[in-house]
N, C-alpha and C positions, 0 to 999 in steps of 0.2 A: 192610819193609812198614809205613808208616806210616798205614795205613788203618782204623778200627774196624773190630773184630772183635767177632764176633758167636756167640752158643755155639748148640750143634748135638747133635744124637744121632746118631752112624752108626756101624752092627754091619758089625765085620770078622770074619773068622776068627783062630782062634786061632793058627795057622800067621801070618798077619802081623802078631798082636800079637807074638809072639812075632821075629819077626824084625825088627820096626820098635823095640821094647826094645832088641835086641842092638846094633843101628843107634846105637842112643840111648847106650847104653852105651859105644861105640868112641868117638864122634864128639860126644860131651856136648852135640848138637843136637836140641832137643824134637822130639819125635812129634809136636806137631803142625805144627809149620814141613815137617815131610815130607808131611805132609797136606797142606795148603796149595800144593807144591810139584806135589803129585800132580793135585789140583785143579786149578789152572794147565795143568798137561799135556795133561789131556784138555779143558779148555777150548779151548785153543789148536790140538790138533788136532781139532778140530769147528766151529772159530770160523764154518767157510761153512753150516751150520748155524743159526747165531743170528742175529738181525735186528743190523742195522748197515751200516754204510758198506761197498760193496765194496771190495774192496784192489787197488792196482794194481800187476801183475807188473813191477817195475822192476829190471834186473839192478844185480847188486852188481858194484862194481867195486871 
């Protein structure tokens, strides 16, 4: 992600601090790259939601 970033406050629980640590711990990839990742997710599944271009259903081939 070659994008600025920009810092934030947001309260999780302690249960996924807890397990986005453990995360961090196996896979030596920041907690916030998972955040970011997560971000994306739910952007992406709400995108018909947000103003923009509609998208057009073109099969994959």
């Amino acid at each position: 992600m070659g994008r600025k970033k920009i810092s934030t406050t947001i309260y999780i629980t302690e249960e996924q601090e807890r397990k986005l640590k453990e995360l961090n711990k196996r896979t030596k990839v920041p907690v916030s790259v998972y955040i970011r990742e997560g971000i994306d997710l739910v952007l992406d599944r709400y995108q018909d939601s947000l103003p923009g271009q509609l998208r057009l259903n073109v099969p994959k081939q």
